[in-house]
C-alpha positions as CSV (number, residue, x, y, z in Angstrom):
1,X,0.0,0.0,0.0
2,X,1.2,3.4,-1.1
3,X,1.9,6.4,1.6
4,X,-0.8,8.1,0.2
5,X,-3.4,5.2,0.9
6,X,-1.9,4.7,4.7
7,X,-2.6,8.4,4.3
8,X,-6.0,8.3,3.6
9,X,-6.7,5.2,5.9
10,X,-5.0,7.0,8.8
11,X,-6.2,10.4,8.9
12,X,-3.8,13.0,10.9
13,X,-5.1,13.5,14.5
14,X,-6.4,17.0,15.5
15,X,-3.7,18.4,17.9
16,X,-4.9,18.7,21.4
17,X,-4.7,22.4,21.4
18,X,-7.4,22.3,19.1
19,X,-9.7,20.6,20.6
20,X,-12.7,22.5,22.1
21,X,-14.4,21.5,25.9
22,X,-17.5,21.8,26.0
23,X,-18.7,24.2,29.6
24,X,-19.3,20.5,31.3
25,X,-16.0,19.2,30.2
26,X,-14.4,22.4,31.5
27,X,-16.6,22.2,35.0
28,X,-15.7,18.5,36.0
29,X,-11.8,18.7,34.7
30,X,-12.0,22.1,37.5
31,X,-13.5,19.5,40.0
32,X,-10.6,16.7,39.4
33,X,-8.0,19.2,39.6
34,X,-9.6,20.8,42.9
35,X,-9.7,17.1,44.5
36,X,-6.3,16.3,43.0
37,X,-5.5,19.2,45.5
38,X,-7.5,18.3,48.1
39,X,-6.0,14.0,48.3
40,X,-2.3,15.8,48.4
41,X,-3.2,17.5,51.6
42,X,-5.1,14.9,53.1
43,X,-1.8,12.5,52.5
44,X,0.3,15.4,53.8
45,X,-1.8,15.7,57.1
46,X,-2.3,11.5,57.5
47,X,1.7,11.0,57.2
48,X,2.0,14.0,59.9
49,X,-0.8,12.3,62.1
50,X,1.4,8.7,61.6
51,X,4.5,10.2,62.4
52,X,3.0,12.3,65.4
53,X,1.0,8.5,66.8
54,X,4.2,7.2,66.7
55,X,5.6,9.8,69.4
56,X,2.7,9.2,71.5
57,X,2.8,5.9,71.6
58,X,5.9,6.5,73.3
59,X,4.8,8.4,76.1
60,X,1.4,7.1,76.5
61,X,2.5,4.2,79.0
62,X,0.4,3.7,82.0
63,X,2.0,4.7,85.3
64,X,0.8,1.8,86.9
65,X,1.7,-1.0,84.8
66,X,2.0,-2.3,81.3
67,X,-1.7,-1.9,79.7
68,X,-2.6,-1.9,75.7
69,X,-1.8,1.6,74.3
70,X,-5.5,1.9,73.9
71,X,-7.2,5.0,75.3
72,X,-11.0,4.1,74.9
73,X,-11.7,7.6,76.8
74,X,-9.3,9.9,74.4
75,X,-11.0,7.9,71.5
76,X,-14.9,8.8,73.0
77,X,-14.0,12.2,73.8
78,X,-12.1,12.8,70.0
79,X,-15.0,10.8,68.1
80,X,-17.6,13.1,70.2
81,X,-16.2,16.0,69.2
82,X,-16.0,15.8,65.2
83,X,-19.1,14.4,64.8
84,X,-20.7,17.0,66.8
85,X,-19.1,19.0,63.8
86,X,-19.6,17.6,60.7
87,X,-22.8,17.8,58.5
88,X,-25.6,15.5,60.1
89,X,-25.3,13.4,56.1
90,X,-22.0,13.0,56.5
91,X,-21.6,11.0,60.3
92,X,-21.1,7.7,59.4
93,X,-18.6,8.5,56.6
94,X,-16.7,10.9,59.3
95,X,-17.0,8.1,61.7
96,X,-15.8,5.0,59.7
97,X,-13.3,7.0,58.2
98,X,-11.7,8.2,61.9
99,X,-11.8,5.0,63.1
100,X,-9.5,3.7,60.4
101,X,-7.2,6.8,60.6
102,X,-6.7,5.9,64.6
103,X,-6.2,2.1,63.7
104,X,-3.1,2.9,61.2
105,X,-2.1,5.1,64.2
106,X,-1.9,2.3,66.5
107,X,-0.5,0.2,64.7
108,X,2.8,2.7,64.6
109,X,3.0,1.9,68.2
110,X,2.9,-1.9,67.1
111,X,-0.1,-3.4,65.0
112,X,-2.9,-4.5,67.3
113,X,-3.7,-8.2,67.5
114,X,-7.6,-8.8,67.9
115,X,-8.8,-12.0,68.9
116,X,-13.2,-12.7,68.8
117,X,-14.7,-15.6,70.0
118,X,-17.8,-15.6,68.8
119,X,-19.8,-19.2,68.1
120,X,-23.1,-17.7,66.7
121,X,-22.2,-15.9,63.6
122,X,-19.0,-15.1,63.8
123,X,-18.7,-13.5,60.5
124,X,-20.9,-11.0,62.0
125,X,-18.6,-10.4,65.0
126,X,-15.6,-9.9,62.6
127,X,-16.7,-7.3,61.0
128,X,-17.8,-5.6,64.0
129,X,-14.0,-5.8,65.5
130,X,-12.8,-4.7,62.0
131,X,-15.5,-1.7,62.5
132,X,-13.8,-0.7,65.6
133,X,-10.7,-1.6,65.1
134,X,-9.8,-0.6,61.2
135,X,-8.3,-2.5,58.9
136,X,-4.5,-2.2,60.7
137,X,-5.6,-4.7,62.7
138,X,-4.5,-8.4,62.9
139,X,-8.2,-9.9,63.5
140,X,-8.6,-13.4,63.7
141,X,-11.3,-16.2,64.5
142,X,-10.7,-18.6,67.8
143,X,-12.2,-21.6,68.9
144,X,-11.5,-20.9,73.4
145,X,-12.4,-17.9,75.1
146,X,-10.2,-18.6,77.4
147,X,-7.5,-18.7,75.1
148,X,-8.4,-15.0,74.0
149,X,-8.5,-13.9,77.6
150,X,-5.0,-15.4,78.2
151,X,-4.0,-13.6,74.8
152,X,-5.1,-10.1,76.2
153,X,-3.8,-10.7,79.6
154,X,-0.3,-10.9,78.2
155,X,-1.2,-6.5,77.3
156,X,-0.3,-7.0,73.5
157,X,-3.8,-7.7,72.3
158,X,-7.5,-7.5,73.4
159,X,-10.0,-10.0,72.9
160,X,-14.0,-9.7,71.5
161,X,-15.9,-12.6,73.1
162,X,-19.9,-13.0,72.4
163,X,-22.0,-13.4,76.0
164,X,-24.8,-14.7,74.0
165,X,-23.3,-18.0,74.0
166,X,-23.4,-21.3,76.7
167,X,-20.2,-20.3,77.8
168,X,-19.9,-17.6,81.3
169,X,-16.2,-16.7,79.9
170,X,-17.5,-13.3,81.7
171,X,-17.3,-15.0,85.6
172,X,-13.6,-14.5,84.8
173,X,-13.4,-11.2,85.0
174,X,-14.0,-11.9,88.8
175,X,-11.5,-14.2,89.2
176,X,-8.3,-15.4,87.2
177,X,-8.9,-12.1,84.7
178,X,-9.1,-9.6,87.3
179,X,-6.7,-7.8,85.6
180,X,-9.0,-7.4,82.6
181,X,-11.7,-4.7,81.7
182,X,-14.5,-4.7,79.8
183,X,-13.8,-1.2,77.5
184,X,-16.5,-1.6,74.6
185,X,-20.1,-3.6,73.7
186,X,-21.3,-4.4,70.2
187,X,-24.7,-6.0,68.6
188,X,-26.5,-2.2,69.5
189,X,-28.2,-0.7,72.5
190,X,-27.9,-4.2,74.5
191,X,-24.5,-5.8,73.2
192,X,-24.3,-9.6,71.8
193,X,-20.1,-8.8,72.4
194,X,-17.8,-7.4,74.6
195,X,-14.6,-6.3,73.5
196,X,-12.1,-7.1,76.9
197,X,-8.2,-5.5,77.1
198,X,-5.4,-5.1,80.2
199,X,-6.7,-1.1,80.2
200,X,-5.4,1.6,82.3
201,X,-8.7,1.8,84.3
202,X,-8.6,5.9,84.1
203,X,-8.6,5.5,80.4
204,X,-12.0,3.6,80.5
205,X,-14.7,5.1,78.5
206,X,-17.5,7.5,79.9
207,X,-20.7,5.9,80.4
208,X,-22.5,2.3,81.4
209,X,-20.7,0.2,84.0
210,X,-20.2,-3.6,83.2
211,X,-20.9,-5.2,86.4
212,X,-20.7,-9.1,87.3
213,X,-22.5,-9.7,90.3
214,X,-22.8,-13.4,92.4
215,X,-26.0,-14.0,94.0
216,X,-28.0,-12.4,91.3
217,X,-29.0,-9.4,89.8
218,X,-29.6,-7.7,93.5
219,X,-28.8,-4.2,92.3
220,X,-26.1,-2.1,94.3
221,X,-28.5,-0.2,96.4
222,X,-28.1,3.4,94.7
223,X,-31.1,3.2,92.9
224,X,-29.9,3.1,89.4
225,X,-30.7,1.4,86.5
226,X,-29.5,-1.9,85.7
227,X,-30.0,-4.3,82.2
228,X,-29.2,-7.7,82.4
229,X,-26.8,-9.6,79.6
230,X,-26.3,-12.9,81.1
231,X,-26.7,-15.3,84.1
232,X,-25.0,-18.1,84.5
233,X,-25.3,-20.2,88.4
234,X,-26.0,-17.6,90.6
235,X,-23.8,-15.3,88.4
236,X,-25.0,-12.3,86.7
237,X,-23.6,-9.7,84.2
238,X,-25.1,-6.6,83.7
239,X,-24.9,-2.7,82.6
240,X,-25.4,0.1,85.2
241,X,-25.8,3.8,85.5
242,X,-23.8,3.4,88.4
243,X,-20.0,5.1,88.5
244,X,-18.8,2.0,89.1
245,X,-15.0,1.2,89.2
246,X,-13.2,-1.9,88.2
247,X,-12.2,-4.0,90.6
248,X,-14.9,-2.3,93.8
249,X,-17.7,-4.7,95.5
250,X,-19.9,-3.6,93.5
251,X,-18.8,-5.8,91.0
252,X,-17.5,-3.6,88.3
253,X,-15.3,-4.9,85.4
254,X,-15.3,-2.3,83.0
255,X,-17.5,0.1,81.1
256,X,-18.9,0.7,77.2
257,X,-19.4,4.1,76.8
C-alpha cells in the first residue's frame, strides 16, 4: 500500500490544542483538579498524624503498669467531638473514616492483634472488631475464650468474646482475669459482644458500668438502673448507670461508653 493510501486510511489527529471543551467538560476537569488538591493535603496531614501517633505511643505508658496503648476515653471524647461537627449526612462517613485513621495510628506503636470468640455468627462479630478496630488490625477467629483472655492478659492484644453463647467466659473477670476490663459492647443498644483488654482503668470510657454480680441481679442499692446480659449459676452480668469502678464490690469490670 502506497503512503498516500496509509494516508488516507490514517487520517492526521487533531492536535490537542485544538480541541474544544465543552462548559461541562471544563466544569468537571476544574473539579478533578480541585480534589487532585485536596488527596495531596489529606496525605500530607495523615503522614503528619502517623508520624505524630508514633511519638505518643511512646509516652502514653500507664503509670501503673504495662496496659494496651488503647485510650478508649481519648477515643470517646475525639470521636464526640468531630461528629458534633460535621454535616448531620455525613456522620457515618466521618466516623468510619476516623476509626481507620486511629487504627493505622496504633498500629505505629505496634499493630494490634484482635482475637473474637464468637460461636453464633461469627462472620458478623468480625466485622464488628474490623468496625472498631480498622483494617490495621490483625483480626482473627478462635475456637476458646479462654484462650483469647489469656492472649489479652499478656497487654499486647485485646480479645471480643460473644456473652450470647453457653459459655460464662465473663465470671472470669472476677476471678483469674481480674486484671482485665471490659472497655467496649457491640450488637447495639444491649451488646451480643464485649470487647475485653489489660486497660489503664482511668482511660475507660464514659458511660455504662459492666458489672458481674454473684447471687444475682440484686442491684447495688443506689437506685440506678441496671440491664441484664447474662446469668450463668447464681452469676449475673449486667450494665449500670452506676460510676462503678473496676475491681470495687460492687462488682464492676469495666464500662462501654
Amino acid at each position: 500500500m502506497s503512503q498516500s493510501a496509509i494516508q488516507q486510511v490514517w487520517p492526521a489527529e487533531t492536535p490537542a490544542e485544538t480541541v474544544e471543551l465543552s462548559a461541562e467538560q471544563k466544569a468537571l476537569a476544574a473539579l478533578r483538579a480541585e480534589i487532585d488538591s485536596l488527596d495531596d493535603q489529606i496525605l500530607e496531614l495523615f503522614e503528619r498524624r502517623l508520624a505524630v501517633a508514633a511519638q505518643v505511643g511512646k509516652a502514653k505508658d500507664a503509670p501503673t503498669g504495662p496496659h494496651t496503648k488503647l485510650r478508649p476515653d481519648r477515643e470517646q471524647a475525639v470521636q464526640a467531638r468531630l461528629l458534633k461537627q460535621c454535616e448531620p449526612e455525613n456522620r457515618e462517613a466521618v466516623e468510619h473514616l476516623w476509626r481507620e485513621i486511629v487504627g493505622w495510628g496504633l498500629a505505629r506503636q505496634g499493630r494490634l492483634q484482635v482475637q473474637v470468640w464468637a460461636p453464633i455468627d461469627p462472620a458478623k462479630a468480625v466485622d464488628g472488631a474490623r468496625l472498631r478496630f480498622g483494617a490495621a488490625a490483625d483480626i482473627k477467629l478462635v475456637l476458646d475464650p479462654q484462650a483469647a483472655l489469656a492472649h489479652a492478659a499478656e497487654g499486647k492484644g485485646v480479645a471480643v468474646l460473644s456473652i450470647s453463647g453457653d459459655d460464662p467466659w465473663w465470671i472470669g473477670l472476677r476471678r483469674e482475669w481480674s486484671m482485665l476490663s471490659v472497655f467496649d459492647g457491640y450488637g447495639g443498644e444491649t451488646p451480643t459482644s464485649l470487647a475485653v483488654g489489660k486497660i489503664d482503668p482511668p482511660a475507660l470510657p464514659k458511660g455504662r458500668r459492666v458489672v458481674v454480680t454473684a447471687g444475682g441481679d440484686a442491684g447495688d442499692g443506689s437506685g440506678a438502673r441496671r440491664w441484664g446480659l447474662n446469668t450463668h449459676h447464681g452469676w449475673t452480668l449486667a450494665l449500670t448507670d452506676a460510676d462503678v469502678a473496676p475491681g470495687e464490690v460492687e462488682g464492676g469490670v469495666g464500662a462501654i461508653g
